[in-house]
C-alpha positions, 0 to 999 in steps of 0.5 A: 500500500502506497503511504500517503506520508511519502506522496508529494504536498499536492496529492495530499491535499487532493486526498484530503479534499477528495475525503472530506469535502467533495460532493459526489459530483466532483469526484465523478470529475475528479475521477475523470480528470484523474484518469486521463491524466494517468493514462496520457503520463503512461502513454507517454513513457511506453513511447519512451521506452519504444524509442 
């Protein structure tokens, strides 16, 4: 399990807003957001290790 301590400043702030004030709506967003961003980060690095 990945320790939330050794995550960098932002994403504990995003994990503690996602925890207490998000409404359902916003994390359906933020999940989105989320998840393309992910998917663009490792589409980018398997096209670096093709190269």
């Amino acid at each position: 399990m990945i320790l939330l301590d050794e995550q960098p400043k932002s994403i504990k702030k995003a994990i503690r807003y996602i925890k207490q004030d998000a409404s359902k709506e916003q994390l359906k967003e933020i999940r989105k957001l989320l998840d393309y961003a992910i998917y663009k980060r490792l589409k980018v690095l398997d096209e670096g290790k093709e190269v």
